[in-house]
DRENDRENZA-225598 format. One record per residue (C-alpha): x, y, z. Coordinates in pm, whole numbers, plus 32768, in hexadecimal, padded with zeros to 4 digits. Layout:
<fitors>
[fitor [X,Y,Z]];
...
</fitors>
This chain:
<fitors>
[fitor [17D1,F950,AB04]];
[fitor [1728,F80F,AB51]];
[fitor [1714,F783,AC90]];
[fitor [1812,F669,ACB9]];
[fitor [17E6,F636,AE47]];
[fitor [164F,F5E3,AE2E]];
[fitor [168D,F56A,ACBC]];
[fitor [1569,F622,AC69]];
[fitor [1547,F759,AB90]];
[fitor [153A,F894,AC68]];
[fitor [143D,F942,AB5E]];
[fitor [1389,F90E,AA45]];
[fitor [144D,FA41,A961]];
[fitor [1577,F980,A988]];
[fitor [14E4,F82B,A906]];
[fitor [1407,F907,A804]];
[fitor [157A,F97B,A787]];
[fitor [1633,F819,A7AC]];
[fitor [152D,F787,A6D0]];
[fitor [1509,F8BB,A5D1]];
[fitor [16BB,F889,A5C5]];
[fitor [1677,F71C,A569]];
[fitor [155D,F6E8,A482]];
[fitor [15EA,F702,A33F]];
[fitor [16CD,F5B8,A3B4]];
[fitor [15B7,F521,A474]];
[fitor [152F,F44E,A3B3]];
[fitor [165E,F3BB,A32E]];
[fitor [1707,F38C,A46A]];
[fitor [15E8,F2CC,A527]];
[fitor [15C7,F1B5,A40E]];
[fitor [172D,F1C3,A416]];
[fitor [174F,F1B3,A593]];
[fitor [1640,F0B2,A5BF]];
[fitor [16B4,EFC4,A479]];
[fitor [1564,F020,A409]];
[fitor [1487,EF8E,A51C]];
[fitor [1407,F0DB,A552]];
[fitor [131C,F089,A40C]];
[fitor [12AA,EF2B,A4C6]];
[fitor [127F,EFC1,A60B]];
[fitor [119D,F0D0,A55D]];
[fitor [10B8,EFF4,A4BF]];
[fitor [1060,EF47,A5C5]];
[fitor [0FE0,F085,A690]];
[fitor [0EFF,F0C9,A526]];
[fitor [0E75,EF66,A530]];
[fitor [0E18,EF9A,A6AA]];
[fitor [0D33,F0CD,A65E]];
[fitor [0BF5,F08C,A660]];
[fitor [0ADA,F08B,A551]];
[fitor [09F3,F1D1,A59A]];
[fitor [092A,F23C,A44F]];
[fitor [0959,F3C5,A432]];
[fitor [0A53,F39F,A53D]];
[fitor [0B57,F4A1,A5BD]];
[fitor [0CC5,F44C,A5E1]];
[fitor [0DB7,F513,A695]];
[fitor [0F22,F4C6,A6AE]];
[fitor [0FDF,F589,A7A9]];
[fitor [1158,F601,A785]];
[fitor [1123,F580,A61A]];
[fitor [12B8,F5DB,A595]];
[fitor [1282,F5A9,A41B]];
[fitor [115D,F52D,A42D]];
[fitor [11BF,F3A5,A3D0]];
[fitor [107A,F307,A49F]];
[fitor [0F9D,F403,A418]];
[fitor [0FEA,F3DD,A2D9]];
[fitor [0FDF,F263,A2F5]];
[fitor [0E61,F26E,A3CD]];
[fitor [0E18,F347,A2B8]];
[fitor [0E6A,F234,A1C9]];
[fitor [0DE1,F102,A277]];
[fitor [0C8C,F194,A350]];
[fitor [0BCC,F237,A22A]];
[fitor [0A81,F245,A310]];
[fitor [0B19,F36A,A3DC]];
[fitor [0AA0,F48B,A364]];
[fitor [0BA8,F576,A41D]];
[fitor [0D21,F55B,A44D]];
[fitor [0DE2,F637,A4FA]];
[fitor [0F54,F66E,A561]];
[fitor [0FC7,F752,A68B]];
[fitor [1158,F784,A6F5]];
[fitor [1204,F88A,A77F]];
[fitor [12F0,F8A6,A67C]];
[fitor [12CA,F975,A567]];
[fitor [13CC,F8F4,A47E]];
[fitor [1343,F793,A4E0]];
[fitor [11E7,F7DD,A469]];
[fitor [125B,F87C,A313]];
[fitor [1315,F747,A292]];
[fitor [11E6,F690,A307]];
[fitor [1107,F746,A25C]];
[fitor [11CF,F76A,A0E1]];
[fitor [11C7,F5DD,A136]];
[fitor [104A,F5BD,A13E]];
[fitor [103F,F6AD,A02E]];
[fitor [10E6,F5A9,9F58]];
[fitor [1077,F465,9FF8]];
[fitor [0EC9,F495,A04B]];
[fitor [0DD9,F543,9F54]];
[fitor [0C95,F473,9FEC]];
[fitor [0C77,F569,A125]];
[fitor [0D1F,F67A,A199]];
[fitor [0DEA,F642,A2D0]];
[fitor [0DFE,F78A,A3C0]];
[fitor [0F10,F807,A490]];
[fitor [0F3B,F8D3,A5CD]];
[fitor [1075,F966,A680]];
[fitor [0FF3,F8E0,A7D2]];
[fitor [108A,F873,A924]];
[fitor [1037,F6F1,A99B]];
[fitor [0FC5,F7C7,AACF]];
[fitor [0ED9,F8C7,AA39]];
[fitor [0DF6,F823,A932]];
[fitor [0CF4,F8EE,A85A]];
[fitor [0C1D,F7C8,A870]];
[fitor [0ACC,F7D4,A8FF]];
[fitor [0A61,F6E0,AA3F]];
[fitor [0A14,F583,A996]];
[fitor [0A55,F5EB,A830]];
[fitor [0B5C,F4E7,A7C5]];
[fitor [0B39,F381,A784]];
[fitor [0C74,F314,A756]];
[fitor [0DB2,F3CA,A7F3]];
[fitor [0F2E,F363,A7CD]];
[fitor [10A8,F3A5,A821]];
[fitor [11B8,F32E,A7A5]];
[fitor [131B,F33E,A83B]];
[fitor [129F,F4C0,A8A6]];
[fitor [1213,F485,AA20]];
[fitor [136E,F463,AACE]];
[fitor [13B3,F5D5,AA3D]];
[fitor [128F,F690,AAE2]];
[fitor [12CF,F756,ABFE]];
[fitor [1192,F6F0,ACC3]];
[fitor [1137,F5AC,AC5F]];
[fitor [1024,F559,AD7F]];
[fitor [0F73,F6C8,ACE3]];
[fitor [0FA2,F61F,AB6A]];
[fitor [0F11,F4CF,ABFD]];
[fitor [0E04,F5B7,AC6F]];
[fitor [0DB0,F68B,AB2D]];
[fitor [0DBE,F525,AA81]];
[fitor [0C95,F480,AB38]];
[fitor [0BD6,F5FA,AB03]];
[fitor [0BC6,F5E7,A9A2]];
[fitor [0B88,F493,A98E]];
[fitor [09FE,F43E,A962]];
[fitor [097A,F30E,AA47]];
[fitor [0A36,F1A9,A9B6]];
[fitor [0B3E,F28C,A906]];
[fitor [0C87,F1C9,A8C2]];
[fitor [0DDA,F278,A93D]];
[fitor [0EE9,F1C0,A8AF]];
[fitor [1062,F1FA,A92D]];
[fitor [117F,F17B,A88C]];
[fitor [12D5,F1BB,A92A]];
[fitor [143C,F172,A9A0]];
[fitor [1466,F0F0,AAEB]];
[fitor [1591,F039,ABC8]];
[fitor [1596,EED0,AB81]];
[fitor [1569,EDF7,ACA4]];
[fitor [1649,ED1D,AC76]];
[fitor [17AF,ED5D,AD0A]];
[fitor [1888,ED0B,AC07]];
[fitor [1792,ED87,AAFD]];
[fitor [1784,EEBB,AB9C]];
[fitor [191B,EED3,AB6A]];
[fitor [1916,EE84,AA1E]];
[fitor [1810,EFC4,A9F7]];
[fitor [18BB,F097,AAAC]];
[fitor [19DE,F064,A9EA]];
[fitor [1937,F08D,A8A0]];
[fitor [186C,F1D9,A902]];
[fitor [194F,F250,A9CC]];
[fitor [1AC5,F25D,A932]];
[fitor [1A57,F1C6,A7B7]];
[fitor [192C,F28B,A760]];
[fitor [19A8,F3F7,A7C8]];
[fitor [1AFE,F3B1,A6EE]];
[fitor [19DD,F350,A5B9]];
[fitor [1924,F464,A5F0]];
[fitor [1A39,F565,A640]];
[fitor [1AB5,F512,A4F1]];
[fitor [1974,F537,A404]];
[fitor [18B8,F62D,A4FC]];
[fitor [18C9,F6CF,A65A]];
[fitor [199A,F62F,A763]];
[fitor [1938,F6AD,A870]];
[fitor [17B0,F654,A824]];
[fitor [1836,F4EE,A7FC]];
[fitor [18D7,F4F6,A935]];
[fitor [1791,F57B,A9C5]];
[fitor [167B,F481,A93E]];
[fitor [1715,F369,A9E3]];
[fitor [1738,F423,AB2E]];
[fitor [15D3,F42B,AB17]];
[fitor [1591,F2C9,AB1B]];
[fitor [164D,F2B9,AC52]];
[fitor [1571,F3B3,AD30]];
[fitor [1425,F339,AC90]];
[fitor [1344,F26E,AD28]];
[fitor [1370,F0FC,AD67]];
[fitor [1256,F026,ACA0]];
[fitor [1180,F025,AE0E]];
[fitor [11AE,F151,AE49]];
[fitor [1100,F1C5,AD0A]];
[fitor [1012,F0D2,AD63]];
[fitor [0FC8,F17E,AEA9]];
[fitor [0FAE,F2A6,AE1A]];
[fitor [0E91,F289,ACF2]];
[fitor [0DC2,F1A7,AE16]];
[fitor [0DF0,F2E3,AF06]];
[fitor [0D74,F3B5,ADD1]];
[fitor [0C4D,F315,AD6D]];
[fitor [0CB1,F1E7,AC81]];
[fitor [0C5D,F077,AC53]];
[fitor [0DD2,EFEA,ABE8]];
[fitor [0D9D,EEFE,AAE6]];
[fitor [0EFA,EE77,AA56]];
[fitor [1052,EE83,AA33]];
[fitor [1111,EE1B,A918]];
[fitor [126E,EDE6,A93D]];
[fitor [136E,EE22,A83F]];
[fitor [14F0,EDFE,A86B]];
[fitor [14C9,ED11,A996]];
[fitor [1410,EE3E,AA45]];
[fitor [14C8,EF65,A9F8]];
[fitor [13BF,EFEA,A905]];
[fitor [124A,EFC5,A96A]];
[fitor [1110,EFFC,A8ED]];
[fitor [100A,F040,A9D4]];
[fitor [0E75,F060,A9AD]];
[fitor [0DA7,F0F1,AA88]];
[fitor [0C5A,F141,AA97]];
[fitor [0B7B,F250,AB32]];
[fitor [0A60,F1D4,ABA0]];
[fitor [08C4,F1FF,ABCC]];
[fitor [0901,F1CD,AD14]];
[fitor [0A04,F16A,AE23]];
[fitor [0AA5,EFEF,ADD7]];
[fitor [0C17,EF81,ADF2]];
[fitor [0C72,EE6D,AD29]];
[fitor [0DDA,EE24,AC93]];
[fitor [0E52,ED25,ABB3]];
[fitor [0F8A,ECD7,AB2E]];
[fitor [1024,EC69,A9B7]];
[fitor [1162,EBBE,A98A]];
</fitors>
């Protein structure tokens, strides 16, 4: 079973099978769960990659493959897309998806851990994650395998669900992910998963915290973009030529 002392999963076979149990709902459920913002919040991490002719995109724990799909669409200089996840059932719906949605250039994808990428050293150009980082096991050894890939000035860009600052914001979210989104998602899908995923917000990092982390690794922190008053972020980072630290922030 999943951890619910650490709030974190306790391996990645179990979140491999919570996500294979869910993905024929998944989609569904998060525009449902998110009144659709999950669309919004997703093309803003497309319009922060950045234009690299014959470039290589990777997005990591890609679900059903919604952002690849999308980069596909809107960054026709790349020249390679490609989706890794864990899940297997994840990766099928988002490949019968790209079947039916890009014909311009084949998108690839890999059953691959956030930990253990086939990538070669300074291959990538552009890497992302969306809403998949507070599920790895290891995240410092994902952080890692990120800035590995990535060539000199690649972009990592991070969009996820943290705890709002703000006290009484921070009630109001825990009483929507908490007691109104596992009911919601009990009913259409898994229960227990949607009990879970919210659990993980709770023992991820804080915003500086993640910050201290991709410094510690290597990256140049660029931005954060805060949606829903700071509860969902978007955060890009860069690896650079050489060692800088530099951090900005958008409201």
């Amino acid at each position: 079973m999943l951890s619910t002392n650490t709030q974190v999963p306790s391996s990645e076979k179990l979140v491999s099978e919570m996500f294979n149990r869910i993905a024929p709902r998944y989609d569904l459920l998060n525009q449902l769960l998110s009144f659709r913002q999950d669309l919004k919040w997703r093309k803003h991490l497309v319009q922060k990659i950045p234009y690299s002719p014959n470039g290589v995109y990777v997005d990591v724990a890609t679900g059903t493959g919604d952002v690849l799909i999308a980069a596909a669409k809107e960054r026709t200089e790349f020249s390679s897309f490609i989706g890794v996840d864990i899940s297997e059932s994840m990766l099928r719906i988002a490949s019968e998806k790209c079947s039916r949605q890009i014909t311009e250039v084949p998108l690839e994808f890999k059953i691959q851990s956030a930990e253990r990428l086939s990538m070669a050293a300074d291959s990538t150009d552009c890497l992302s994650i969306s809403f998949g980082l507070r599920n790895v096991i290891n995240k410092q050894t994902a952080i890692e395998e990120f800035h590995r890939v990535l060539k000199p000035r690649g972009t990592l860009l991070i969009l996820e669900f943290f705890k709002p600052q703000n006290s009484v914001l921070s009630w109001f979210f825990r009483l929507y992910f908490h007691y109104i989104l596992p009911v919601i998602g009990g009913m259409i899908s898994d229960r227990s998963a949607y009990t879970y995923l919210p659990e993980s917000v709770e023992g991820f990092y804080s915003p500086f915290q993640l910050n201290e982390v991709l410094r510690e690794t290597g990256f140049i922190v660029r931005a954060h973009k805060n949606f829903l008053f700071g509860g969902c972020r978007l955060i890009s980072a860069q690896k650079p030529e050489r060692e800088l630290y530099d951090v900005t922030s958008e409201k």
